[in-house]
Backbone as CSV, one residue per row, in Angstrom:
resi,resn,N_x,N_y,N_z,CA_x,CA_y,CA_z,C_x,C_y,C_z
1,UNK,-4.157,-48.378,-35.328,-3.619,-48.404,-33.989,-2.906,-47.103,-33.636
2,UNK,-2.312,-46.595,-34.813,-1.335,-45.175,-34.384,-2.770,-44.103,-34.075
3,UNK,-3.680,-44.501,-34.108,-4.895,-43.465,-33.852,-4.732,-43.481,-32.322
4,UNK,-5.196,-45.121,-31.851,-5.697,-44.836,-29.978,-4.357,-44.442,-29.646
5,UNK,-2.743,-45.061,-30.217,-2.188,-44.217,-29.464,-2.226,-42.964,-29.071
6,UNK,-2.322,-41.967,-30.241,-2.167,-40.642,-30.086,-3.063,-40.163,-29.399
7,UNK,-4.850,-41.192,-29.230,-5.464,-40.612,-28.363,-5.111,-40.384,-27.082
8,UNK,-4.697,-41.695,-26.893,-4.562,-41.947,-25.649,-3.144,-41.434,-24.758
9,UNK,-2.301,-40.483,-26.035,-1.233,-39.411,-25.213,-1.904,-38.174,-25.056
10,UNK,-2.867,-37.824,-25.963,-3.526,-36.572,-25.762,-3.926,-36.603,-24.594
11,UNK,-5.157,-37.741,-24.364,-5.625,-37.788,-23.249,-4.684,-37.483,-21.943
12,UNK,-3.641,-38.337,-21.934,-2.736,-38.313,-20.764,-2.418,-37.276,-20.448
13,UNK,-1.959,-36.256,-21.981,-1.139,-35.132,-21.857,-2.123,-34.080,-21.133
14,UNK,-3.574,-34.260,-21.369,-4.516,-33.699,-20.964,-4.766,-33.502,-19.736
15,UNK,-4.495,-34.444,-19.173,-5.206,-34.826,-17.441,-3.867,-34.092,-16.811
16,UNK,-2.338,-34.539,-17.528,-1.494,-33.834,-16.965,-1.487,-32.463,-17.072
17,UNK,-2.235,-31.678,-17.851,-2.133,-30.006,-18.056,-3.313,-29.786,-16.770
18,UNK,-3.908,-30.745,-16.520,-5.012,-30.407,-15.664,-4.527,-30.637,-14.112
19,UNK,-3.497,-31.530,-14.258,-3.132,-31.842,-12.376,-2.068,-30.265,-12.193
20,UNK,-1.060,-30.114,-13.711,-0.286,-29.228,-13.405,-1.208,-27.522,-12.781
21,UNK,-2.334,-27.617,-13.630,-3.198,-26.267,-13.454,-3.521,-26.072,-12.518
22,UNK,-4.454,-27.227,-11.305,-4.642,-27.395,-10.744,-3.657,-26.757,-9.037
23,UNK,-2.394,-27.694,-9.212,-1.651,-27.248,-8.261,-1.254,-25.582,-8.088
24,UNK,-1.232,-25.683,-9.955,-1.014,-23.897,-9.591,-2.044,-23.357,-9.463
25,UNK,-3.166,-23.106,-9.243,-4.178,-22.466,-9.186,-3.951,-23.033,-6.847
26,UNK,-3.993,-23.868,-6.829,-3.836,-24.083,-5.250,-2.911,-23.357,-4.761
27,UNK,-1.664,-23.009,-5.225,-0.901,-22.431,-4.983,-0.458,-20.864,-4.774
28,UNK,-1.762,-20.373,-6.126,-1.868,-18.684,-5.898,-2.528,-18.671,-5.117
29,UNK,-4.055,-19.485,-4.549,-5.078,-19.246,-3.826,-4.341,-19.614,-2.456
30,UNK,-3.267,-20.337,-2.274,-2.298,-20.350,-0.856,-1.478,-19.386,-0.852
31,UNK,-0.890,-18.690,-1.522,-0.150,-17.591,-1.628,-1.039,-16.215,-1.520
32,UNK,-2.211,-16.256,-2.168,-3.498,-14.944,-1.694,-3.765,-14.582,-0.322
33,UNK,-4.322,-16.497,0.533,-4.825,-16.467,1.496,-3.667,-15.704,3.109
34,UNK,-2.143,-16.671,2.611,-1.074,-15.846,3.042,-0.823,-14.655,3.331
35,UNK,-0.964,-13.781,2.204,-0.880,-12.354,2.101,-1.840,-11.858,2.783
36,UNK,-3.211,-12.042,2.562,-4.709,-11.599,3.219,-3.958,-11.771,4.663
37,UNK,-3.828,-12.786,5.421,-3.831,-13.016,6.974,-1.982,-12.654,7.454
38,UNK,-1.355,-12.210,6.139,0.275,-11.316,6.856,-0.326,-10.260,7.467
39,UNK,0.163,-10.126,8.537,0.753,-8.914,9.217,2.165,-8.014,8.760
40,UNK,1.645,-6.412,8.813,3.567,-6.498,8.949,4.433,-6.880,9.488
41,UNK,5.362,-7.210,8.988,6.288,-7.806,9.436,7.012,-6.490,11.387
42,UNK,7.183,-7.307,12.041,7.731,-6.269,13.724,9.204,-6.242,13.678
43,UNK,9.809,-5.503,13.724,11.639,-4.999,13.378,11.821,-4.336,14.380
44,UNK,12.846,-4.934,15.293,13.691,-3.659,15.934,14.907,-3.320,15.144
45,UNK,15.245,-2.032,15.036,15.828,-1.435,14.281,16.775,-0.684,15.315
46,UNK,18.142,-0.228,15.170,19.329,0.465,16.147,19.374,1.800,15.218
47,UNK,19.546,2.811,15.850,20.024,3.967,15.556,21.457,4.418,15.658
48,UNK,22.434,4.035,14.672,23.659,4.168,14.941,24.429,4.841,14.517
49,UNK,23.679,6.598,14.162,24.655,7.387,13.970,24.841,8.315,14.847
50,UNK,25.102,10.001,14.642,25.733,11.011,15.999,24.333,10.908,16.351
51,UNK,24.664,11.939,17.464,23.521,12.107,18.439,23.120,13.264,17.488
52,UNK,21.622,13.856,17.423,21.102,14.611,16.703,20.998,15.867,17.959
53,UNK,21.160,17.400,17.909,20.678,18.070,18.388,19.092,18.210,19.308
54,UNK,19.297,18.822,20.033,18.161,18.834,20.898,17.193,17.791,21.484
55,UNK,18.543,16.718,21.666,18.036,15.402,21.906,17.223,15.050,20.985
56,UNK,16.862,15.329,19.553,15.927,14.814,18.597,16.009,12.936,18.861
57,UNK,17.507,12.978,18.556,17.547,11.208,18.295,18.613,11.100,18.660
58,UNK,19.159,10.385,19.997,20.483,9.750,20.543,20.425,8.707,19.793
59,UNK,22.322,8.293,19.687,22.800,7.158,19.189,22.566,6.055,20.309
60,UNK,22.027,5.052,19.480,22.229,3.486,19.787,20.633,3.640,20.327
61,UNK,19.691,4.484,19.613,18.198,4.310,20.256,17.696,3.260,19.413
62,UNK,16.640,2.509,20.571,16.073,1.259,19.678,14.525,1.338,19.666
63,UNK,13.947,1.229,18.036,12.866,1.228,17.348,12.227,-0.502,17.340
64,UNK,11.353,-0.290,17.667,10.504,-1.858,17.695,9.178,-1.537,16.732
65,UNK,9.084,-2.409,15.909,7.487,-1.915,15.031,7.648,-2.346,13.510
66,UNK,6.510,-2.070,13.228,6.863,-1.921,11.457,7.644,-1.127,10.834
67,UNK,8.166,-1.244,10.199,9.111,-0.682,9.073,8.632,0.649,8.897
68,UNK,7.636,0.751,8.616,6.591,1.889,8.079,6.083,2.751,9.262
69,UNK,5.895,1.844,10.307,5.910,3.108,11.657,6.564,3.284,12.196
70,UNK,7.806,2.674,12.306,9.340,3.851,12.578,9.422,5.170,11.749
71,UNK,9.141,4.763,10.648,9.164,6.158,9.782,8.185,6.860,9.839
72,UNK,7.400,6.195,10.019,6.238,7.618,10.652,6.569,7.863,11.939
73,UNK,6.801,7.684,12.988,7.378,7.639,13.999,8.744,9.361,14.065
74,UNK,9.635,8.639,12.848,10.334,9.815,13.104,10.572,10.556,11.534
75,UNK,9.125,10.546,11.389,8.746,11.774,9.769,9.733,12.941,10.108
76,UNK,9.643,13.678,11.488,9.901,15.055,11.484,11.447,15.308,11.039
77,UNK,12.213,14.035,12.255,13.262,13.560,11.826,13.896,13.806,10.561
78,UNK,13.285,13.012,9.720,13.764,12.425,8.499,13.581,13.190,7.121
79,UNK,12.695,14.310,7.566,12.566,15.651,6.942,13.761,16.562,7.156
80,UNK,14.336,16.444,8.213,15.295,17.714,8.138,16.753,17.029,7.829
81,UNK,16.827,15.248,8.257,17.860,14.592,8.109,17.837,13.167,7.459
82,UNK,17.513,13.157,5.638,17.116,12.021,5.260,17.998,11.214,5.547
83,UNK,19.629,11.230,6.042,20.564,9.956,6.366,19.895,9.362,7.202
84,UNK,19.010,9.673,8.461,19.037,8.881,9.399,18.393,7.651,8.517
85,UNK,17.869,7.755,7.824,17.031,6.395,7.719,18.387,4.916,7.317
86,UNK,19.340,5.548,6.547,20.271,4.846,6.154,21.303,4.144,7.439
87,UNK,20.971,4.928,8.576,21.520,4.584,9.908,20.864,3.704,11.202
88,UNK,19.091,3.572,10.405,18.992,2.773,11.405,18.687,1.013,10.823
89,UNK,19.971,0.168,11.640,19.864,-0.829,11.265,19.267,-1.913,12.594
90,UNK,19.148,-3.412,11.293,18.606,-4.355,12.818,19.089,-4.719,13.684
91,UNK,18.764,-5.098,14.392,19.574,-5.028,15.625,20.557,-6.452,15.607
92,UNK,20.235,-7.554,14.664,20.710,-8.770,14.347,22.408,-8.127,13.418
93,UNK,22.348,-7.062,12.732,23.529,-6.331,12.378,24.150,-5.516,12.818
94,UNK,23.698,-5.493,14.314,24.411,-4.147,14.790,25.953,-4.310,14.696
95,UNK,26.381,-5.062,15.241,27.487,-5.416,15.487,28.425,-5.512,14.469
96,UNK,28.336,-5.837,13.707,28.815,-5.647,11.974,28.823,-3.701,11.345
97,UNK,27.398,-3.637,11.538,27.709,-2.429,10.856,27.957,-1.209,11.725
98,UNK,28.054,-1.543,13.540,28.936,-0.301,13.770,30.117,-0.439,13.954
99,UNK,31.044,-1.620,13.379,32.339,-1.825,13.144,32.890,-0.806,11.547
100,UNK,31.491,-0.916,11.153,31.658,-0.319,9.477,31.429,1.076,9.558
101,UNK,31.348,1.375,10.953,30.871,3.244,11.226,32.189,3.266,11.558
102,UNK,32.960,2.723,12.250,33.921,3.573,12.011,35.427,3.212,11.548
103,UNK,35.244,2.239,10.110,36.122,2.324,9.404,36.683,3.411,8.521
104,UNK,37.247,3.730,8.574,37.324,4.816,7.232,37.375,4.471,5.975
105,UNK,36.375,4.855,5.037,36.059,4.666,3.527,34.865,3.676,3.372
106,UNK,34.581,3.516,4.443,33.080,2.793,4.352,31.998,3.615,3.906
107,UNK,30.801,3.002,3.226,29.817,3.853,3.273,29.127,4.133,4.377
108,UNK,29.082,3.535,5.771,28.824,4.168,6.467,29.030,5.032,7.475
109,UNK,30.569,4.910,7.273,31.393,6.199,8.139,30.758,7.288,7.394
110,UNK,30.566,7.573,6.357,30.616,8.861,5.503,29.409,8.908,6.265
111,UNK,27.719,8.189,5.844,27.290,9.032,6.523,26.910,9.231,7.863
112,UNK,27.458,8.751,8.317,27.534,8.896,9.911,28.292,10.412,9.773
113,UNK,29.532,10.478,9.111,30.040,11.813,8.906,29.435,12.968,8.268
114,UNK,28.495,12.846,7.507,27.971,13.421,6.894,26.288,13.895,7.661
115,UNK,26.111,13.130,8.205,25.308,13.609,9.571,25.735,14.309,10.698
116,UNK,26.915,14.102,11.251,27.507,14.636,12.012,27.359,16.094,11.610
117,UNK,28.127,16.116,10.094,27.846,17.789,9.664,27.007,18.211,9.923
118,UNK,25.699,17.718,9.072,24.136,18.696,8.983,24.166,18.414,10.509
119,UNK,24.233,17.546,11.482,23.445,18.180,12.974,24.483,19.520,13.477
120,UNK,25.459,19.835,13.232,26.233,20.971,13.598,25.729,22.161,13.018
121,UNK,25.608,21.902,11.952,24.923,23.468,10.965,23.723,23.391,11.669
122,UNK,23.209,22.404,11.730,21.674,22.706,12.033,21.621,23.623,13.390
123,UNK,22.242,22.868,14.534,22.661,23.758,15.760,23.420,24.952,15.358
124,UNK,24.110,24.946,14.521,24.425,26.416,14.354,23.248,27.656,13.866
125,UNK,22.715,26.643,13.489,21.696,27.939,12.581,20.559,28.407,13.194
126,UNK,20.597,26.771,14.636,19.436,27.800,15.468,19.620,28.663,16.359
127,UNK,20.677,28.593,17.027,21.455,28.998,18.233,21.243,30.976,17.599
C-alpha cells in the first residue's frame, strides 16, 4: 500500500509542477505580449531651472513626449549644459521640487546654482 501511496503523491505532485508551469509560462507570454504592444510611456516634464542664454531654454518651459524625445529634443542643450536634464521635472512634482529650488542646501538649489554659473560664463565667453 505505501507503494500507490507514493504513487499517487508523485502523481499529484506532478500535475501540480504542471498547473504551476503552466501559469508561468502564461504569464511571460502575457508579460511579452504587453511589452510588444507598450508604447512609450508620454511625460510632461517642467523646466525649472535659470533661464539659459540666448533664449536657449526659459524657466518653467513645458516638454510633452517621451522621455527619450525630450532629450533628443534638447541634445544641443544638454551638450553644453548636462544639469538641465536634472532640472526637468514632472509636472505632478512641480510644486514640491520648486519649493526645493529654493531652499538652501538642497540638491536642487545647488544645481539650479550651479547652472546659473555655467549660463553666465557661457554668455561671457560669447559676448
Amino acid at each position: 500500500m505505501a507503494t500507490k501511496n507514493t504513487a499517487a503523491s508523485t502523481t499529484a505532485a506532478e500535475k501540480d509542477a504542471e498547473k504551476v508551469q503552466a501559469v508561468e509560462n502564461t504569464t511571460t507570454e502575457e508579460k511579452d505580449a504587453e511589452t510588444a504592444n507598450a508604447q512609450p510611456e508620454t511625460v510632461k516634464l517642467v523646466y525649472i531651472g535659470p533661464n539659459l542664454p540666448k533664449a536657449m531654454l526659459q524657466c518653467n518651459k513645458v516638454f510633452e513626449g517621451t522621455e527619450e524625445g525630450i532629450k533628443k529634443e534638447l541634445s544641443f542643450i544638454l551638450e553644453k549644459f548636462p544639469l538641465v536634464e536634472k532640472m526637468l521635472v514632472p509636472t505632478k512634482e512641480l510644486a514640491e521640487k520648486k519649493d526645493k529650488v529654493k531652499t538652501t542646501g538642497n540638491v536642487y538649489n545647488k544645481y539650479y546654482s550651479d547652472l546659473k554659473a555655467a549660463a553666465l560664463a557661457y554668455a561671457e565667453q560669447e559676448v
